[in-house]
N, C-alpha and C positions, 0 to 999 in steps of 0.2 A: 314147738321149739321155742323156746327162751332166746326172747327177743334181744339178753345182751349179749348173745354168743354172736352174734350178725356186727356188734362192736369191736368186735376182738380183732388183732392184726395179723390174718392168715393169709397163708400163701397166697389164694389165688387170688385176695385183692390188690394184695403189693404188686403181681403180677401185672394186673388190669393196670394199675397206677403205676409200673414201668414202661407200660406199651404207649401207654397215653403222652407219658413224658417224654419216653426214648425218641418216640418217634419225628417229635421236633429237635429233640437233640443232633437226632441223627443228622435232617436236612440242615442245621446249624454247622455240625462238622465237617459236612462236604463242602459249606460256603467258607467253612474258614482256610481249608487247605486248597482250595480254588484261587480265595482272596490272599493269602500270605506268598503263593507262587506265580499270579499273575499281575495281580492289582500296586498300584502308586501308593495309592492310600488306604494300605491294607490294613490298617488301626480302627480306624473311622467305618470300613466298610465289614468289619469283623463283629463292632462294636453294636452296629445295626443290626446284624445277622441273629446276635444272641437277643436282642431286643427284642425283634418278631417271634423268634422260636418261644421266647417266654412270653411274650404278651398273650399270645392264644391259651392259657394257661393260666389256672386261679389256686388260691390257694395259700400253704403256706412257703409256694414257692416262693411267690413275690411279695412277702415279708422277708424272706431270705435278699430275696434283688436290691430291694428297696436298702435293706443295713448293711449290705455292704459295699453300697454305691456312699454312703457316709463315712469311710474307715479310708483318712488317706492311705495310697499303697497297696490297698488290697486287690484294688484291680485296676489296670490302666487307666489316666482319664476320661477317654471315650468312654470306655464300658463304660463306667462309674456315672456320668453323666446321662448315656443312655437309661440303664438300669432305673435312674431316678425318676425315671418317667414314667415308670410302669403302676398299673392299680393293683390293688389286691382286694377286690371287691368280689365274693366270688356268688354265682346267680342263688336266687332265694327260693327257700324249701318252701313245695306250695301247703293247702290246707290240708291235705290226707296225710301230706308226709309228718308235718306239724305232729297232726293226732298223734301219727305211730310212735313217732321221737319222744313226746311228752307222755306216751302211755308204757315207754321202755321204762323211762327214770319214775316216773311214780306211781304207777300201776292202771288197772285197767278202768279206774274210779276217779283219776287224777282228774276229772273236772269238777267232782266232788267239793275238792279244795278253792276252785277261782266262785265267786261273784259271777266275774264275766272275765273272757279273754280273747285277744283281739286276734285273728290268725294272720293279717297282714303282719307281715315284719316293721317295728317299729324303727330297726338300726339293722344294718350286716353288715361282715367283715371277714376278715380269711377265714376264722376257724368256727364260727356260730352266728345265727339272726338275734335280736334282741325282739319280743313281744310284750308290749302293753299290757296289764291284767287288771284285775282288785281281787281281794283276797272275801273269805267270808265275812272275815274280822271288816270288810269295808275299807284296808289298806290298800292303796294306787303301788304297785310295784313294776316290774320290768323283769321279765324273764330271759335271762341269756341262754339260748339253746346250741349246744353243740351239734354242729351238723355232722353227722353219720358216718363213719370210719374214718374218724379225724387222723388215728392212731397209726393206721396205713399211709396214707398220703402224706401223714409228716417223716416218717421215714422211708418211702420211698423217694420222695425231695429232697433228705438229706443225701440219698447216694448221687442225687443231680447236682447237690452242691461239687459233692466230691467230683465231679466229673471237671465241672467249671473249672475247680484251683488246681485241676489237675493239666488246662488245658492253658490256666495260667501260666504255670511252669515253663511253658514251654514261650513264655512272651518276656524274657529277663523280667522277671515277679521284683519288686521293690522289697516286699517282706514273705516271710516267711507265714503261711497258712496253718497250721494243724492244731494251734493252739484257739485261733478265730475260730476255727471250725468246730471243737469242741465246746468252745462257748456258744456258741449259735444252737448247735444238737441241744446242751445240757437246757438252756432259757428256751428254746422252741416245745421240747419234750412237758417241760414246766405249764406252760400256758392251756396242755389241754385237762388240766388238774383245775377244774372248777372250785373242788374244796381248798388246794391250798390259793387261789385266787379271792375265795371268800374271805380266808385268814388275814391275805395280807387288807384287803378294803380295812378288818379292826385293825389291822399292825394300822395304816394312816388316819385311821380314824381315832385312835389313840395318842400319837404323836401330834396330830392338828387339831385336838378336841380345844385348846381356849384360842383359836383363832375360827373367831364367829365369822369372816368370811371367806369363809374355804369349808364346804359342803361335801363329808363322805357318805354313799349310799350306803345304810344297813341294808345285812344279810338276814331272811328267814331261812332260819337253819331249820326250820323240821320241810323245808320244801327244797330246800338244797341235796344235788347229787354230786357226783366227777363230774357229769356232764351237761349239768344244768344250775343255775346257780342263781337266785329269785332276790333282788331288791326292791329295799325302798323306790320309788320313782321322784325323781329330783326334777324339777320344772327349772329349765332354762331355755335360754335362745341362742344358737350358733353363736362363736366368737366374731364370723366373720361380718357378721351383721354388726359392728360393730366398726370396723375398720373404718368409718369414716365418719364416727363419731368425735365430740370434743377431745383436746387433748388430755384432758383430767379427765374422763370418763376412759379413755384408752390407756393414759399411766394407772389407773386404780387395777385393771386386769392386768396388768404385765406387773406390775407390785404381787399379785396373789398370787401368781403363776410362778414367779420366783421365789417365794417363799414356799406353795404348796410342792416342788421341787427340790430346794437345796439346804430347807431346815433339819429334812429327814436323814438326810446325807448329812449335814455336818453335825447335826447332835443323837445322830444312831445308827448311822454309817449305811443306811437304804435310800435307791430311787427307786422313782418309777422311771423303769427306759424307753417310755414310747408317748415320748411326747408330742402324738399325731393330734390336728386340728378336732378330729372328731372325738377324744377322749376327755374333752372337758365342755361346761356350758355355760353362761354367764348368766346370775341372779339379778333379775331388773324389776324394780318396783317403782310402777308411777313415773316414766321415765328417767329414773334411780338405778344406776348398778349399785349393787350390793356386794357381790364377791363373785368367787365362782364355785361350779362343782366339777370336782375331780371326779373324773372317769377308767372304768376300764384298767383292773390289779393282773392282768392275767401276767405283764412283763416287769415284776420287780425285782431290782438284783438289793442283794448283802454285801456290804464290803466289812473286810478284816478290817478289824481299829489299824494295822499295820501300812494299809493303804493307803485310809481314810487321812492319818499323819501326814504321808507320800503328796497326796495334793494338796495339804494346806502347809507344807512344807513348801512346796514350789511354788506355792502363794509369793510366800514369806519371802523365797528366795531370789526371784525375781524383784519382788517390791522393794527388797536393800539390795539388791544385786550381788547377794552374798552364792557363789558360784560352790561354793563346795556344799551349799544347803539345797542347790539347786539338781547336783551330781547326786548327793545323797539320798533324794526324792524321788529319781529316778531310779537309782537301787531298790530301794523299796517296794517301789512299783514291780521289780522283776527283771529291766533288762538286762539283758548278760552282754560281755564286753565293751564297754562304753567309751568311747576312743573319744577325743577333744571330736571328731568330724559329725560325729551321731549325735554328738553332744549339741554341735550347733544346729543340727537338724532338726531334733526335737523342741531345741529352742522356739525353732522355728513356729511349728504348729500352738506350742505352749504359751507362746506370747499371743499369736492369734488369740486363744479360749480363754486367758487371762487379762487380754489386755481393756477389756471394759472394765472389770472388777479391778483391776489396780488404778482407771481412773477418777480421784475421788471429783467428779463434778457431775453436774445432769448431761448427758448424751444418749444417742439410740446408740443401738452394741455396734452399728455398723455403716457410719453414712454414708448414704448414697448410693449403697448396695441394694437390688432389687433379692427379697427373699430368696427366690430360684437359685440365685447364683454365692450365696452365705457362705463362704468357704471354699470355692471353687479355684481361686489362685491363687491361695495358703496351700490347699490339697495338691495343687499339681505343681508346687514349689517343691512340697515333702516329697513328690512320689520320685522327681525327675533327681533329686538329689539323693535319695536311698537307692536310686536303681546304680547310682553309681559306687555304692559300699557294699548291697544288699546281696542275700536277702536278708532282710532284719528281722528277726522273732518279738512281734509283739505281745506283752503280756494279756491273758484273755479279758483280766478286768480293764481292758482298755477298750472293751469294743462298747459295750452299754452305757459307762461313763462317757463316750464320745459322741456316742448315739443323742444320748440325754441333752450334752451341751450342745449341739447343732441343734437339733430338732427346737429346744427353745428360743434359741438364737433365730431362728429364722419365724419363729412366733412373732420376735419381739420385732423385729422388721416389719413383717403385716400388719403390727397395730402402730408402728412407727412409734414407738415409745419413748418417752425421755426421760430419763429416771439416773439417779444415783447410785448406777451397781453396787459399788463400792462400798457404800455403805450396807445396802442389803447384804453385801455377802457377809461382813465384817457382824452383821448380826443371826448370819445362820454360824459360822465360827465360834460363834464368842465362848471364850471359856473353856475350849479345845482342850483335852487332852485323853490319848489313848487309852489309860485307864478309866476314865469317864467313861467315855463311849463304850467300852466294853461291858462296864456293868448296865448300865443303859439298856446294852441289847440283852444280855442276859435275861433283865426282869420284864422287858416288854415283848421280846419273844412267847416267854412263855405265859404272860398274862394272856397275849392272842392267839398261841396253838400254833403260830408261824415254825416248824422245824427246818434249820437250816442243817442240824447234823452239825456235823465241828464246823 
């Protein structure tokens, strides 16, 4: 039997992987119609309830948990809080299984091609292990391997999602879901496409090739499958080993990181939207950092030049206070009806995510604020005020551009940085304009094979 039919998404695993999942859903359901008809604190004790049922559960459920415990409004503060707590580390394929996996994508010879290869897992994560190799050539790389019927468990999870914002509805929802949802499915489905994750690593390895300190891994393309995807090996050491390093050694990382971030967006309208600790690693020589290395293409979004305008419009518009630049950015963005009261709403979170990058002097994005908590009483300002208009439809490109900016934001907390946003942003900008940016992406798309389609 051809070992990649065992990959494909057929009934009876989605099955397996409904029984797995239902079944704490189910015990989550009885707690919540228990706790909304008997309990005081039936927010907090609801919010618990979906916590446990997921936390016994790996995957790319709790990628799902984890983004949208970042999206004010999407789901009550409890949840959102709870949820943020959760790992998404899910347990590691031992040495036989290794074999069979690496023998599905390269055949039955594929240790033909390593040197040597290490079957400990070097990294894991929700959807593949990362292993150590050398090639014959005597290249050091890293092999990201997709663990086993990714295909199944990401959409059997997404009907788990559905179940969640369906059980939301029933809690006065602040915003409207079906559009988050669809973006979540569209980026979740994307991530188990190895080759176009290979693609994007040249899309930023192209756009940050003359910044010498920010390190993209090359791809060996004749060892690359869907499901397996073989780099360069970048030598770094944790970021967090560094948090308590000099303060110029901790500004130089949050300098890279902002730039390996918001260049690609402002001068080609792409990020990367997972900006998790483990996705990058800092270049140290001779007790020397150097730069860092970006990690991990599997979640990068595209924005329409039309967008792309939309926040450095609201840049704009907020920094003169020019209010009708501010309403027109928001159009753009997508949202429909825009009443003076939403207007002040979003205000609201907009100045939050703006309000470092309009201040031109050295500051950290947020003082005094402990990581954990980055956004935590901006979030539950927005949600308690849209539950009073709502529900709100927000636009789907809001969910990974939101993503993006917390997730850094709460980087730049851990390293406690001090830096002049202001100026960095003012230099991924420069020279903005939507016809730039389109032709941009035009020719660097297809120099890297990245297909966005229209």
């Amino acid at each position: 039997m051809n070992n990649k039919l065992s990959e494909k998404n057929n009934y009876t695993k989605r099955l397996s992987r409904y029984s797995s999942v239902g079944k704490e859903f189910g015990k989550f359901t009885t707690k919540f119609l228990i706790n909304t008809i008997i309990s005081d604190n039936k927010s907090e004790r609801n919010a618990l309830a979906l916590k446990n049922a997921l936390g016994s559960l790996k995957g790319p459920l709790m990628k799902i948990a984890q983004l949208l415990s970042t999206i004010p409004g999407a789901l009550p503060t409890e949840y959102a809080n709870e949820l943020s707590q959760l790992q998404s580390m899910a347990p590691p394929m031992g040495k036989g299984f290794v074999r069979r996996r690496m023998m599905s994508e390269l055949g039955t010879n594929w240790t033909d091609y390593f040197e040597d290869f290490e079957y400990g897992p070097f990294a894991a994560a929700s959807l593949g292990q990362v292993h150590k190799a050398v090639t014959k050539e005597n290249r050091e790389v890293v092999c990201k391997l997709q663990y086993p019927d990714m295909n199944s468990a990401v959409e059997a999870d997404l009907k788990q999602l559905d179940v969640i914002f369906k059980i939301n509805k029933n809690l006065d929802p602040a915003i409207a879901t079906d559009q988050i949802r669809k973006e979540i499915a569209e980026r979740l489905r994307e991530e188990l496409d190895y080759v176009r994750e290979g693609n994007h690593m040249k899309l930023f390895g192209e756009i940050l090739k003359d910044y010498n300190d920010i390190m993209i891994p090359e791809t060996i393309d004749d060892l690359c499958t869907e499901k397996l995807l073989v780099m360069t090996y970048l030598p770094g050491e944790p970021l967090m080993d560094f948090k308590n390093s000099t303060q110029t050694i901790r500004n130089k990382i949050a300098e890279c990181l902002f730039r390996a971030w918001w260049i690609p967006f402002g001068q080609y309208g792409v990020i990367h939207g997972d900006p998790h600790l483990g996705n990058y690693s800092i270049i140290k020589r001779k007790n020397q950092v150097l730069g860092i290395n970006l990690l991990d293409f599997g979640c990068v979004r595209r924005f329409h030049p039309a967008f792309v305008e939309g926040v450095i419009n609201l840049y704009d518009g907020l920094k003169y206070d020019n209010k009708d630049l501010v309403v027109s950015s928001y159009e753009k963005w997508g949202f429909k009806n825009l009443s003076k009261e939403l207007i002040d709403i979003l205000n609201i979170w907009a100045n939050f995510i703006y309000g470092p990058l309009l201040d031109d002097r050295k500051r950290t994005v947020a003082d005094g604020i402990e990581p954990e908590l980055y956004g935590r009483k901006e979030a539950f300002n927005v949600y308690q005020a849209l539950k009073n208009i709502g529900p709100v439809e927000i636009p789907r490109e809001f969910v990974f551009m939101d993503r993006a900016a917390i997730g850094l934001g709460s980087v730049f907390l851990h390293l406690n940085a001090d830096l002049n946003l202001h100026d960095l942003f003012e230099e991924a900008i420069d020279n903005f304009s939507a016809s730039k940016l389109s032709s941009r992406q035009s020719k660097i798309f297809k120099k890297t094979g990245v297909d966005y389609g229209t």
